[in-house]
N, C-alpha and C positions, 0 to 999 in steps of 0.2 A: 612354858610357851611364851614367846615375843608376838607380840601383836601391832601391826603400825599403826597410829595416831588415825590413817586416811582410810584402813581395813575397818577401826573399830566404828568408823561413823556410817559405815553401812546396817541396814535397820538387821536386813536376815545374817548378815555375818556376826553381827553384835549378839544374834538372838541362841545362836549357834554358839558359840563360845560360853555365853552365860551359863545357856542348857548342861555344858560339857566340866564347867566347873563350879556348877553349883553344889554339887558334896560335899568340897573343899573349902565352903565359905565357912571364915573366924567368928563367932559368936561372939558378943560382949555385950554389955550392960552400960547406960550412963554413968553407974557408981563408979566403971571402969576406966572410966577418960580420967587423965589426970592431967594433959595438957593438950589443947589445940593450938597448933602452929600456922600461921599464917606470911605470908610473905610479907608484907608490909601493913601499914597501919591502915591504909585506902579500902583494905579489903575486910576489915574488921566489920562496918556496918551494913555489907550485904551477907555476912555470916550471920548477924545477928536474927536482922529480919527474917532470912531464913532460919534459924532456928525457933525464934518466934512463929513463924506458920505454920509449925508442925502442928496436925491435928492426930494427934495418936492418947489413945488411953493410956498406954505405956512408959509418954513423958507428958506428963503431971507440969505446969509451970515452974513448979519449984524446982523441980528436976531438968528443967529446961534453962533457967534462972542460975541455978548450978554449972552448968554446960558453958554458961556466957561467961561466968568468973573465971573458966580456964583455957581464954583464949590469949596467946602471945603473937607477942610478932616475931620472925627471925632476927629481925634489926636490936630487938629488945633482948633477945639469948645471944648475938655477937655482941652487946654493950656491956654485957656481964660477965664475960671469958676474956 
């Protein structure tokens, strides 16, 4: 299912779709992430702070600390190929 960018920013369309593919949602763990890719460097320090406000039992700061070491940039994986 395609969904348009202007569909998905309706609250009951959004809530509809969720409902209808939440079965399907990928499980994973933070031991899982092995690289976070970001578009550019700019976008690096509101990843962070986000990941620093997570308030969850689940990621631990170290585990959260972890998550921040594997963030790239695409600029950074096209400098290396």
């Amino acid at each position: 299912m395609i969904l348009q960018d202007r569909l998905y920013q309706k609250d009951e369309i959004r809530a509809l779709i969720n409902a209808k593919i939440s079965p399907y949602r990928l499980g994973f763990h933070a031991d899982d992430v092995r690289y976070i890719v970001v578009q550019k460097d700019s976008e690096i320090n509101d990843l962070v702070r986000y990941l620093k406000s997570i308030k969850n039992p689940r990621y631990s700061p170290s585990i959260v600390a972890r998550l921040i070491t594997r963030i790239l940039t695409r600029d950074q994986i096209m400098a290396d190929f």
